[in-house]
PAKE-290163 format. One record per residue: residue number from 1; residue in three letters; x, y, z of N, C-alpha, C in turn. Coordinates in Angstrom, 3 decimals, always signed. Layout:
% residues N
  seq  type       n_X       n_Y       n_Z      ca_X      ca_Y      ca_Z       c_X       c_Y       c_Z
  NUM   ALA         X         Y         Z         X         Y         Z         X         Y         Z
...
***
This chain:
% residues 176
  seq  type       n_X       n_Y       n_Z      ca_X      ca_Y      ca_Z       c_X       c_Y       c_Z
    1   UNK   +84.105  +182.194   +47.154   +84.457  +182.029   +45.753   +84.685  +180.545   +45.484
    2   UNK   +84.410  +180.226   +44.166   +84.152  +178.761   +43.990   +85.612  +178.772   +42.836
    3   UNK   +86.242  +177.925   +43.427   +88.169  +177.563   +42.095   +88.175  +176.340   +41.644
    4   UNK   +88.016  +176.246   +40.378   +87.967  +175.119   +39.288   +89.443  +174.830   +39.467
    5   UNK   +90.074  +174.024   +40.391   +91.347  +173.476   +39.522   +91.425  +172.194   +38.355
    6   UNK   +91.900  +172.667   +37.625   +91.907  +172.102   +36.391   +93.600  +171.758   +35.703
    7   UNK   +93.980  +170.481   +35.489   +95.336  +169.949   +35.393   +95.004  +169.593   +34.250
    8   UNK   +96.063  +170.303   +33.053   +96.097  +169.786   +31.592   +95.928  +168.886   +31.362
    9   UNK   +95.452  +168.766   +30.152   +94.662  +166.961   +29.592   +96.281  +166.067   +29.428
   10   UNK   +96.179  +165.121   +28.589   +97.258  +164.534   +28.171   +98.221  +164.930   +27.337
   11   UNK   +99.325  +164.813   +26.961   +99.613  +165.500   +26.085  +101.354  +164.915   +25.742
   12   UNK  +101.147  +163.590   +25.550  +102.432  +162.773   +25.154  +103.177  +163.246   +26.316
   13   UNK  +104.963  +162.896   +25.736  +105.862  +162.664   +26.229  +106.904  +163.966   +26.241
   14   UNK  +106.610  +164.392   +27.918  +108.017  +165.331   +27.580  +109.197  +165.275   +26.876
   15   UNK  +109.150  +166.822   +26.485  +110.530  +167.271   +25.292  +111.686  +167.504   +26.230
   16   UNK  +112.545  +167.197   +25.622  +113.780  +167.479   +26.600  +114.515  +168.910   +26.313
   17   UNK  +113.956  +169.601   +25.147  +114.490  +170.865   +24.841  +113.192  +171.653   +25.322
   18   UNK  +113.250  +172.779   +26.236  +112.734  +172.983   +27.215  +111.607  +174.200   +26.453
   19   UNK  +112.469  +174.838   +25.272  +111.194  +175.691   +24.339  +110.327  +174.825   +23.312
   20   UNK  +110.958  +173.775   +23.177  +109.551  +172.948   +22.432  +108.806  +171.959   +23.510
   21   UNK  +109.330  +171.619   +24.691  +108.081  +171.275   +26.043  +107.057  +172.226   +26.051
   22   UNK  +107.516  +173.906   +25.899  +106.224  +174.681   +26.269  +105.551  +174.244   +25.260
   23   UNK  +105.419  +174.118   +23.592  +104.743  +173.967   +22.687  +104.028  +172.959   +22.294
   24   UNK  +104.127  +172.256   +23.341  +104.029  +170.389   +23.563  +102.209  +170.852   +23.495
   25   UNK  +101.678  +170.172   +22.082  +100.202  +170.200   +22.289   +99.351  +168.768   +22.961
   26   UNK   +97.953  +168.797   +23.497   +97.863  +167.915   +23.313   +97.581  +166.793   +22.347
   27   UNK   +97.630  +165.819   +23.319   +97.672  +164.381   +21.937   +96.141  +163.968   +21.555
   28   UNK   +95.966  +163.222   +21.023   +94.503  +162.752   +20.841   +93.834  +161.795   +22.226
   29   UNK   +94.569  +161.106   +22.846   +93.663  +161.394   +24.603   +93.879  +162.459   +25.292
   30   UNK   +94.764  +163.432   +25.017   +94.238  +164.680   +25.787   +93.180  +165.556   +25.420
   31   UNK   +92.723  +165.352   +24.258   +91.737  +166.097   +23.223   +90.599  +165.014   +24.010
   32   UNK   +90.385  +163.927   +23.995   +89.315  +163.347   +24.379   +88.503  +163.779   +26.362
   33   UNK   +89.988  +163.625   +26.788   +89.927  +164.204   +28.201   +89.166  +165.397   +28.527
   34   UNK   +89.805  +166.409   +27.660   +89.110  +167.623   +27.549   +87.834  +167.317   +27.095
   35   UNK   +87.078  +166.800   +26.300   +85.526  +166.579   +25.951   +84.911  +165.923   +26.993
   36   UNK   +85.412  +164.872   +27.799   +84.981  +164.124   +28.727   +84.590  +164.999   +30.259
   37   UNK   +85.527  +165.928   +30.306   +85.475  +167.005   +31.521   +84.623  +167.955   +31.441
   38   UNK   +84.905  +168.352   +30.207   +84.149  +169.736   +29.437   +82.552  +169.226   +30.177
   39   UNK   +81.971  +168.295   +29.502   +80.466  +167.545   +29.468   +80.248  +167.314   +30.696
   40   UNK   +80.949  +166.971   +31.714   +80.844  +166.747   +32.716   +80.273  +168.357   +33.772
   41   UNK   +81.404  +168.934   +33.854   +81.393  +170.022   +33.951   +79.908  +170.833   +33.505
   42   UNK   +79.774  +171.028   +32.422   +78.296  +171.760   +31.319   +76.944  +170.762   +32.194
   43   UNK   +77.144  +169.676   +32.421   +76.055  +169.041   +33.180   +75.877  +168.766   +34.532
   44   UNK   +77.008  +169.836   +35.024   +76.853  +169.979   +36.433   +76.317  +171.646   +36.194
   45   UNK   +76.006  +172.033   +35.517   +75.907  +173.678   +35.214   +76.737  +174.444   +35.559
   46   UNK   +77.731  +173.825   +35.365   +79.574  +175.208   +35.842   +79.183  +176.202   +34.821
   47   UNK   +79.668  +177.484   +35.620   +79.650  +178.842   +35.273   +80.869  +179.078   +35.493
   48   UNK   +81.447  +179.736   +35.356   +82.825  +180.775   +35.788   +82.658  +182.076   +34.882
   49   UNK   +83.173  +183.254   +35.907   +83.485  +184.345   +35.228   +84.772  +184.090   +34.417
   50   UNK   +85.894  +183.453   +34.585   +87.134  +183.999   +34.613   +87.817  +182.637   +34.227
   51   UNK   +88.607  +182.215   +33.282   +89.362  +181.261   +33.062   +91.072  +181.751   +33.267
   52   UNK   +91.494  +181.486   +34.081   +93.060  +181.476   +33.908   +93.736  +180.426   +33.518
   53   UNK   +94.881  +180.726   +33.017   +95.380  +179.226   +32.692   +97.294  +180.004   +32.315
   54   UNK   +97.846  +178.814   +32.702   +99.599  +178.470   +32.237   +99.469  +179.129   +30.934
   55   UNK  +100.878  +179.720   +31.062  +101.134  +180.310   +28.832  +101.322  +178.932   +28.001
   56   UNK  +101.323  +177.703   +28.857  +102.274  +177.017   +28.078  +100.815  +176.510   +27.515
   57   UNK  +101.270  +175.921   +26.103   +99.871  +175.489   +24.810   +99.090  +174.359   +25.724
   58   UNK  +100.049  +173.120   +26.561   +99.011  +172.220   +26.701   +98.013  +173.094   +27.768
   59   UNK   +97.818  +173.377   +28.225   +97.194  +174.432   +29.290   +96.433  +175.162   +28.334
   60   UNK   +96.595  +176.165   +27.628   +96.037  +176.996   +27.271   +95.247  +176.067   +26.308
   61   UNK   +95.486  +175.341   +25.765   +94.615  +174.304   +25.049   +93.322  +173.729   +25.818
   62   UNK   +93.737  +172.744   +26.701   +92.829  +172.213   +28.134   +92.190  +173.596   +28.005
   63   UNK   +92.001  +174.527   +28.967   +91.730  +175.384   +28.823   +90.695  +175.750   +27.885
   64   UNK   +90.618  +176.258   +26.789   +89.747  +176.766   +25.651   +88.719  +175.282   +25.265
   65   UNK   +89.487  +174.110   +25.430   +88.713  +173.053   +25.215   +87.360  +173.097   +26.131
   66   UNK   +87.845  +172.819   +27.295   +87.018  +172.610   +28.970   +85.885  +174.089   +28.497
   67   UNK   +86.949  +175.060   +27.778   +85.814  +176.638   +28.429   +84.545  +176.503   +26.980
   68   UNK   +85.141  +175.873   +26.350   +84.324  +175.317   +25.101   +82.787  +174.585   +25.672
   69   UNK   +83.327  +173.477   +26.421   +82.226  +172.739   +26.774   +81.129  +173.377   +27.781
   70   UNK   +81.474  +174.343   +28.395   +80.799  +175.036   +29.290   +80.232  +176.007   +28.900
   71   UNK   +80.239  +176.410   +27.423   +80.186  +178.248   +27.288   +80.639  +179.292   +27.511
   72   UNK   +82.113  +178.547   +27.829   +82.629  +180.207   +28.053   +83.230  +181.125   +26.965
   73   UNK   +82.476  +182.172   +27.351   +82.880  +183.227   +25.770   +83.665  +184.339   +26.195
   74   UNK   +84.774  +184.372   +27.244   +85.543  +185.473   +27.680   +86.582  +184.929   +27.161
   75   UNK   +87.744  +185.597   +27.093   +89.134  +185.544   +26.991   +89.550  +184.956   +28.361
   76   UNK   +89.941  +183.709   +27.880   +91.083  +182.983   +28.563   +92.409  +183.883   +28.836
   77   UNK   +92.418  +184.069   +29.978   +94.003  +184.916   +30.794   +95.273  +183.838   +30.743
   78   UNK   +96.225  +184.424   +30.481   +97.416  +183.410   +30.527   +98.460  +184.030   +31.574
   79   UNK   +98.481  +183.372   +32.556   +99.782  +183.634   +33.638  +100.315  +183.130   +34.143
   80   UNK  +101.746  +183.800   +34.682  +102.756  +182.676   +34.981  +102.519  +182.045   +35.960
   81   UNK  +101.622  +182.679   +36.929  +100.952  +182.322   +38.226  +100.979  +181.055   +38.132
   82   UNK  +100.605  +180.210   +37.026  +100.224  +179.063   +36.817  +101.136  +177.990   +35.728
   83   UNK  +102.407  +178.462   +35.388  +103.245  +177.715   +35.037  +104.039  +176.891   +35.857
   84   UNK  +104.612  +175.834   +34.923  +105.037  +174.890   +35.885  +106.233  +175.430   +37.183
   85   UNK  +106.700  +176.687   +36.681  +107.872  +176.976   +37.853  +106.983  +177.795   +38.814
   86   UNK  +106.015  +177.821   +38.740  +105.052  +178.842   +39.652  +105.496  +178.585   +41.470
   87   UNK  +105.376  +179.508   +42.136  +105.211  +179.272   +43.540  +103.937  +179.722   +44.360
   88   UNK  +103.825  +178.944   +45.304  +102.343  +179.625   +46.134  +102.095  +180.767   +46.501
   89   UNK  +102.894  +181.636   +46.691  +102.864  +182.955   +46.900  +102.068  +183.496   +45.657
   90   UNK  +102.775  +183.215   +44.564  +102.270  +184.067   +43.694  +100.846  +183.656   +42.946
   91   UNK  +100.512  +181.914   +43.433   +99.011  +181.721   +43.016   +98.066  +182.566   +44.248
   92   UNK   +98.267  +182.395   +45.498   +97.526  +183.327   +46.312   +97.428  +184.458   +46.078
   93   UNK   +98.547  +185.366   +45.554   +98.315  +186.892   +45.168   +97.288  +186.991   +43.832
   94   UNK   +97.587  +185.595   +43.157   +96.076  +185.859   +41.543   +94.643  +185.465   +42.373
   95   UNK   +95.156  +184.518   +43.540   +93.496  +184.657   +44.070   +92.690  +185.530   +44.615
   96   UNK   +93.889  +186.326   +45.242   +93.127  +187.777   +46.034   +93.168  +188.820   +44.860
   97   UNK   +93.458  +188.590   +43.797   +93.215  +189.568   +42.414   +91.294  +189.496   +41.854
   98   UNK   +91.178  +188.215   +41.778   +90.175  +187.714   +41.709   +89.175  +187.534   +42.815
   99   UNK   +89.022  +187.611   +44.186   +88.499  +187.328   +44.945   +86.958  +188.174   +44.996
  100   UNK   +86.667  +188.754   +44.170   +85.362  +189.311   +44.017   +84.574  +188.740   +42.748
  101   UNK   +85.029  +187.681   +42.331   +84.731  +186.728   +41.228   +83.786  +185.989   +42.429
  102   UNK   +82.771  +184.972   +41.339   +81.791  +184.251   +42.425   +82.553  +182.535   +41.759
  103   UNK   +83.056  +182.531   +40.490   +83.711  +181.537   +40.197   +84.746  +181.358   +39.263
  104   UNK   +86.074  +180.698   +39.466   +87.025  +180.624   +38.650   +87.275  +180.041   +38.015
  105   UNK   +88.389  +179.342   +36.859   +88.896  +178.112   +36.985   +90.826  +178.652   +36.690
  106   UNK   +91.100  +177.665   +37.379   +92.587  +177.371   +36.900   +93.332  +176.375   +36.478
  107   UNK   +94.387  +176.772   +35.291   +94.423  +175.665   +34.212   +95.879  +175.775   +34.303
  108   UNK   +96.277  +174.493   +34.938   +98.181  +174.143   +35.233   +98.582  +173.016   +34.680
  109   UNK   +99.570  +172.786   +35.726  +100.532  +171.858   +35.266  +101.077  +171.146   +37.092
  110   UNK  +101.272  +169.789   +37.108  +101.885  +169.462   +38.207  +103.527  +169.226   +37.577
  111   UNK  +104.054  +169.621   +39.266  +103.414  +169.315   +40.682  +102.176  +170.540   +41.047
  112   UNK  +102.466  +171.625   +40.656  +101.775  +173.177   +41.117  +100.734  +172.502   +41.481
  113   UNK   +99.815  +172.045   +40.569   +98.260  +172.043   +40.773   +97.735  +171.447   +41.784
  114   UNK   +98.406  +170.151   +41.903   +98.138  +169.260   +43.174   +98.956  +170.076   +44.634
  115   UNK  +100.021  +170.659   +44.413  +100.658  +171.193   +45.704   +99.971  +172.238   +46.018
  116   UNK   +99.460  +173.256   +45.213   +98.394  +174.216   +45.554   +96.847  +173.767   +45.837
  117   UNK   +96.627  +172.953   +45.194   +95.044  +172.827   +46.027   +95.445  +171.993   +47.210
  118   UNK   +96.466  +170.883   +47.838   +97.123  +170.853   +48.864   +96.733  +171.814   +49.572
  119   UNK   +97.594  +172.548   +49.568   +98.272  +173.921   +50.570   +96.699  +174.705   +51.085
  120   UNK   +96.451  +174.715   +49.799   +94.908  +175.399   +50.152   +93.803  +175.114   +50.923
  121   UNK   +93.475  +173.571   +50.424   +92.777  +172.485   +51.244   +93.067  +172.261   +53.034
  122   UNK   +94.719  +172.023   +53.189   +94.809  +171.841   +54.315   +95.569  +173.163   +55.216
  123   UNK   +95.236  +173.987   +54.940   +95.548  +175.236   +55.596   +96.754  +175.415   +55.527
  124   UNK   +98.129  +175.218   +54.825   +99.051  +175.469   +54.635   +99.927  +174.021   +55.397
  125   UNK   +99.197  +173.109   +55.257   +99.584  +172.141   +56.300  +100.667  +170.924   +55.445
  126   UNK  +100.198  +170.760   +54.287  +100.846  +169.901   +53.144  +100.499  +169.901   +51.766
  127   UNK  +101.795  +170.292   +51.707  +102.155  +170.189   +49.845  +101.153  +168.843   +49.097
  128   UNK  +101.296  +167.832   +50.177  +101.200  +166.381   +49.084   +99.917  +165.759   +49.613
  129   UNK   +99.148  +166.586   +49.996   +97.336  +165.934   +50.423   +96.691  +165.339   +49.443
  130   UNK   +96.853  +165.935   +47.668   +95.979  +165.448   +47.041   +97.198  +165.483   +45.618
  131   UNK   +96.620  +164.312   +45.419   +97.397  +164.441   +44.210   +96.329  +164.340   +42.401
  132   UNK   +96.971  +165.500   +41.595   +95.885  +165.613   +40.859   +96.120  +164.857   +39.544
  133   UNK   +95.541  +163.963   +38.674   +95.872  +163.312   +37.430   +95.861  +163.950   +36.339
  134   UNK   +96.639  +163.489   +35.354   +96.213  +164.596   +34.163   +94.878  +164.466   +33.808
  135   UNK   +94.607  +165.550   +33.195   +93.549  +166.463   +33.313   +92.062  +166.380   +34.076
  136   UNK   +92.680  +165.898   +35.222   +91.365  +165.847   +36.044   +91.051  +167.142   +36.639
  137   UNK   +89.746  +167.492   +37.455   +89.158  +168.462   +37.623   +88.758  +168.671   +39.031
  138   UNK   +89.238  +170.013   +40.358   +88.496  +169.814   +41.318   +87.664  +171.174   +41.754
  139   UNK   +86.467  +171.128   +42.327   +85.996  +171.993   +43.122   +86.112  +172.582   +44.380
  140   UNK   +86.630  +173.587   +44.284   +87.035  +174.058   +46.132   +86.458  +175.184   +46.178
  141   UNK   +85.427  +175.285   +47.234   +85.019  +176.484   +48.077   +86.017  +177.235   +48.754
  142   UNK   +86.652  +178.242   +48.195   +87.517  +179.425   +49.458   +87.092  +180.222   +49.858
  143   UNK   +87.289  +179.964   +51.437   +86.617  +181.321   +51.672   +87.716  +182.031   +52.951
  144   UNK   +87.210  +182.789   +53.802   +88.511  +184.144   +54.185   +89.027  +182.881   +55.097
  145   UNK   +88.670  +181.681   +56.148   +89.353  +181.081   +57.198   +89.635  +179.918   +56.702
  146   UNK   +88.708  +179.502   +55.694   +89.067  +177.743   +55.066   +88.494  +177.817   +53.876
  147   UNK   +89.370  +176.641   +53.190   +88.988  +176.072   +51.599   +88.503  +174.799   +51.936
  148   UNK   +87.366  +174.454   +51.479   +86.962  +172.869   +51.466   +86.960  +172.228   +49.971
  149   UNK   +87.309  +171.262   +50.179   +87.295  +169.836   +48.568   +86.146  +169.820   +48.506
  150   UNK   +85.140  +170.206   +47.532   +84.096  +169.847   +47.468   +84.380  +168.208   +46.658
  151   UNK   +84.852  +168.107   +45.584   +85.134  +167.042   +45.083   +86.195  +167.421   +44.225
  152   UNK   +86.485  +166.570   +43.423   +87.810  +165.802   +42.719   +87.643  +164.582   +41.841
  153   UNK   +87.454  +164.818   +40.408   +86.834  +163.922   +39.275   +88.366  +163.889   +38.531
  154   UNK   +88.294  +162.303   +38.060   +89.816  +162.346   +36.967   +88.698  +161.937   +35.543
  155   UNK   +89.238  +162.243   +34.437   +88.950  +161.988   +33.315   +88.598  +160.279   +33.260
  156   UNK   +89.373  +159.587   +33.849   +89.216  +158.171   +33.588   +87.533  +157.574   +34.259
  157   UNK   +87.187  +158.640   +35.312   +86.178  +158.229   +36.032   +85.380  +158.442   +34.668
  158   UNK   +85.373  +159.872   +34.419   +84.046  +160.377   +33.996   +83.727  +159.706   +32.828
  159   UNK   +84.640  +159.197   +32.011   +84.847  +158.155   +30.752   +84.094  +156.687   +31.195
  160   UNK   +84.411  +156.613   +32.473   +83.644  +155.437   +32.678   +82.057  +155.101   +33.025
  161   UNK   +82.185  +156.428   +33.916   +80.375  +156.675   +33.810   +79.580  +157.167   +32.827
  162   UNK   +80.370  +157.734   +32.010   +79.760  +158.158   +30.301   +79.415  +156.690   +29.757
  163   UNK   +80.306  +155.878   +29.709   +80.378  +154.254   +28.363   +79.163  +153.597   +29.139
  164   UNK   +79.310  +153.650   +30.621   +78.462  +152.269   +31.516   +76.919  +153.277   +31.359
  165   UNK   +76.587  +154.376   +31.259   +75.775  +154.944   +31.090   +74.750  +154.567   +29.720
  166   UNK   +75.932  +154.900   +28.541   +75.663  +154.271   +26.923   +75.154  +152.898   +26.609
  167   UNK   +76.213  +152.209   +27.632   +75.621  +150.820   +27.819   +74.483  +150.209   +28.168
  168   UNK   +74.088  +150.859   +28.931   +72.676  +150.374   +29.807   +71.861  +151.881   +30.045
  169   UNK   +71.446  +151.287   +28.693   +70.372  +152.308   +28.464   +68.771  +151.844   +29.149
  170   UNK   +68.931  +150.733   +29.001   +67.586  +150.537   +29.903   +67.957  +150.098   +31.498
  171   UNK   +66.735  +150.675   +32.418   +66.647  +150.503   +33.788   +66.967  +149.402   +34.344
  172   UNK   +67.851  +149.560   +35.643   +68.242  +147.348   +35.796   +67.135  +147.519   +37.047
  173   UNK   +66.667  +146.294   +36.791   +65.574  +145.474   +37.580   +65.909  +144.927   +38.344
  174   UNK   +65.655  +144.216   +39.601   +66.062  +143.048   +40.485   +65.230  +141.704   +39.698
  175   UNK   +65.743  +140.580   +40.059   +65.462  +139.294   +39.516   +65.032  +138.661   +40.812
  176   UNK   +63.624  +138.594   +40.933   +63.397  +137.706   +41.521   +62.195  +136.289   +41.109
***
Protein backbone atom coordinates (compact mmCIF):
# COMPACT_ATOMS: atom_id res chain seq x y z
CA UNK A 1 0.00 0.00 0.00
CA UNK A 2 1.24 3.35 -1.05
CA UNK A 3 0.52 6.46 2.27
CA UNK A 4 0.45 10.01 1.17
CA UNK A 5 1.54 11.77 4.32
CA UNK A 6 0.40 15.02 3.99
CA UNK A 7 1.04 17.99 6.85
CA UNK A 8 -1.46 20.95 6.69
CA UNK A 9 -0.62 23.90 4.54
CA UNK A 10 0.00 27.15 6.46
CA UNK A 11 -2.30 28.54 8.37
CA UNK A 12 -1.14 31.70 10.59
CA UNK A 13 -0.61 31.84 14.14
CA UNK A 14 -1.83 29.63 16.82
CA UNK A 15 -5.00 30.54 18.93
CA UNK A 16 -4.53 30.27 22.40
CA UNK A 17 -8.26 29.41 23.04
CA UNK A 18 -8.08 25.90 22.11
CA UNK A 19 -11.88 25.74 20.25
CA UNK A 20 -11.02 28.51 17.93
CA UNK A 21 -7.24 26.74 17.16
CA UNK A 22 -9.45 23.86 15.78
CA UNK A 23 -11.22 26.49 13.45
CA UNK A 24 -7.94 28.10 12.58
CA UNK A 25 -8.35 28.20 8.56
CA UNK A 26 -5.80 28.45 6.29
CA UNK A 27 -4.11 31.73 5.41
CA UNK A 28 -3.40 32.83 1.92
CA UNK A 29 0.19 30.89 1.83
CA UNK A 30 -1.47 28.00 3.01
CA UNK A 31 -4.04 28.25 0.15
CA UNK A 32 -1.05 28.70 -2.22
CA UNK A 33 0.85 25.58 -0.65
CA UNK A 34 -2.04 23.56 -1.23
CA UNK A 35 -2.06 24.51 -5.18
CA UNK A 36 1.65 24.08 -5.33
CA UNK A 37 1.38 20.30 -3.90
CA UNK A 38 -1.93 19.62 -5.37
CA UNK A 39 -0.01 20.18 -9.16
CA UNK A 40 2.74 18.52 -8.13
CA UNK A 41 1.12 15.59 -6.96
CA UNK A 42 -1.68 15.53 -10.38
CA UNK A 43 1.74 15.50 -12.41
CA UNK A 44 3.18 12.78 -10.79
CA UNK A 45 -0.28 10.93 -11.59
CA UNK A 46 -1.27 10.35 -7.73
CA UNK A 47 -4.34 8.34 -7.40
CA UNK A 48 -5.66 7.45 -4.01
CA UNK A 49 -8.71 5.61 -3.12
CA UNK A 50 -9.16 7.15 0.23
CA UNK A 51 -8.37 10.61 1.74
CA UNK A 52 -8.25 10.77 5.53
CA UNK A 53 -7.60 13.69 7.26
CA UNK A 54 -7.69 15.53 11.15
CA UNK A 55 -11.45 17.06 12.05
CA UNK A 56 -9.63 20.07 12.63
CA UNK A 57 -10.52 22.81 9.39
CA UNK A 58 -6.77 23.46 8.64
CA UNK A 59 -6.51 19.72 7.72
CA UNK A 60 -9.67 19.15 6.41
CA UNK A 61 -9.07 22.17 4.23
CA UNK A 62 -5.31 20.97 2.99
CA UNK A 63 -7.09 18.10 2.43
CA UNK A 64 -10.09 18.92 -0.08
CA UNK A 65 -7.57 21.46 -1.57
CA UNK A 66 -4.58 18.71 -2.39
CA UNK A 67 -7.81 16.11 -3.25
CA UNK A 68 -8.96 18.97 -5.60
CA UNK A 69 -5.78 19.01 -7.52
CA UNK A 70 -5.66 15.37 -8.08
CA UNK A 71 -9.32 14.47 -8.79
CA UNK A 72 -10.44 13.21 -6.04
CA UNK A 73 -14.21 12.85 -6.00
CA UNK A 74 -14.79 10.65 -2.74
CA UNK A 75 -15.59 11.95 0.58
CA UNK A 76 -12.80 13.03 2.55
CA UNK A 77 -12.95 10.88 6.10
CA UNK A 78 -12.30 12.90 9.17
CA UNK A 79 -10.55 11.13 12.20
CA UNK A 80 -9.18 11.55 15.29
CA UNK A 81 -6.59 9.07 14.25
CA UNK A 82 -5.09 12.07 12.88
CA UNK A 83 -5.53 14.95 15.24
CA UNK A 84 -3.03 16.68 16.87
CA UNK A 85 -3.46 14.58 20.29
CA UNK A 86 -3.40 11.39 18.17
CA UNK A 87 -1.11 8.41 19.27
CA UNK A 88 0.61 5.66 17.13
CA UNK A 89 -1.37 3.01 18.17
CA UNK A 90 -4.30 4.38 16.97
CA UNK A 91 -2.77 5.64 13.41
CA UNK A 92 -1.61 1.89 12.91
CA UNK A 93 -5.07 0.50 13.79
CA UNK A 94 -6.57 3.19 10.68
CA UNK A 95 -3.78 1.60 8.64
CA UNK A 96 -4.72 -1.96 9.06
CA UNK A 97 -8.48 -0.59 8.51
CA UNK A 98 -7.36 0.41 5.21
CA UNK A 99 -4.76 -2.01 4.29
CA UNK A 100 -6.59 -3.44 1.25
CA UNK A 101 -6.52 0.10 -0.28
CA UNK A 102 -3.66 0.21 -3.11
CA UNK A 103 -3.32 4.05 -2.05
CA UNK A 104 -3.95 6.55 0.70
CA UNK A 105 -3.38 9.85 1.86
CA UNK A 106 -3.18 11.30 5.33
CA UNK A 107 -3.88 14.77 6.30
CA UNK A 108 -2.38 15.98 10.01
CA UNK A 109 -0.86 18.05 12.05
CA UNK A 110 2.77 17.92 13.78
CA UNK A 111 4.43 16.65 15.81
CA UNK A 112 2.01 13.36 14.74
CA UNK A 113 2.89 13.51 11.14
CA UNK A 114 6.56 13.66 11.28
CA UNK A 115 6.65 11.20 14.50
CA UNK A 116 4.50 8.73 12.60
CA UNK A 117 6.11 8.52 9.32
CA UNK A 118 9.31 8.35 11.77
CA UNK A 119 8.11 5.38 13.61
CA UNK A 120 7.01 3.87 10.41
CA UNK A 121 10.05 4.54 8.29
CA UNK A 122 12.43 3.30 10.90
CA UNK A 123 10.74 0.31 12.27
CA UNK A 124 9.65 1.67 15.46
CA UNK A 125 13.17 2.86 16.00
CA UNK A 126 12.59 6.88 16.26
CA UNK A 127 10.05 9.32 16.80
CA UNK A 128 12.42 12.18 15.29
CA UNK A 129 13.95 10.60 11.81
CA UNK A 130 12.14 12.98 9.67
CA UNK A 131 10.86 15.98 10.28
CA UNK A 132 7.86 17.19 8.17
CA UNK A 133 7.25 21.13 7.13
CA UNK A 134 4.08 22.65 6.84
CA UNK A 135 2.34 21.35 4.27
CA UNK A 136 4.81 19.32 2.72
CA UNK A 137 4.12 15.93 1.23
CA UNK A 138 5.67 12.27 1.58
CA UNK A 139 5.48 8.94 -0.19
CA UNK A 140 5.91 5.69 1.73
CA UNK A 141 5.60 2.22 0.49
CA UNK A 142 4.17 -0.12 3.54
CA UNK A 143 4.33 -3.16 3.38
CA UNK A 144 3.80 -6.36 6.09
CA UNK A 145 8.02 -6.22 7.27
CA UNK A 146 9.06 -2.56 6.15
CA UNK A 147 7.96 0.97 5.09
CA UNK A 148 10.38 2.72 2.76
CA UNK A 149 10.63 6.87 2.09
CA UNK A 150 10.14 6.87 -1.25
CA UNK A 151 10.51 10.67 -1.10
CA UNK A 152 9.62 13.81 0.81
CA UNK A 153 8.76 17.25 -1.13
CA UNK A 154 8.13 20.64 1.06
CA UNK A 155 6.00 23.24 -0.66
CA UNK A 156 8.97 25.67 -0.75
CA UNK A 157 10.81 23.18 -3.12
CA UNK A 158 8.03 22.66 -5.42
CA UNK A 159 7.41 26.62 -5.63
CA UNK A 160 10.80 26.79 -6.64
CA UNK A 161 10.91 24.38 -9.41
CA UNK A 162 7.51 25.71 -10.65
CA UNK A 163 9.03 29.83 -10.92
CA UNK A 164 12.76 28.48 -12.25
CA UNK A 165 10.72 26.34 -14.67
CA UNK A 166 8.42 29.69 -15.81
CA UNK A 167 11.56 31.36 -16.01
CA UNK A 168 13.46 29.56 -18.45
CA UNK A 169 11.32 28.65 -20.78
CA UNK A 170 13.81 28.15 -23.33
CA UNK A 171 16.52 25.22 -23.35
CA UNK A 172 20.07 26.31 -21.68
CA UNK A 173 22.86 25.67 -24.05
CA UNK A 174 26.56 25.37 -23.17
CA UNK A 175 28.71 28.42 -24.37
CA UNK A 176 31.40 27.57 -26.08
Amino acid sequence: MIVYFLRHANAGQKRLNPIQDEKRPLDKEGIEQCRYVGRLLNSLDTHVDLILSSPLKRATQTASMVGNEIAYEQRIERTPALAPSANFEGFRQLLLQVRELEAVMVVGHNPTMSKFLSLLVTGGLSERAIEMKKGSVARVEVGAKRSVLNWLVTPRLVKSAYTSMQDSSLPKTSKK
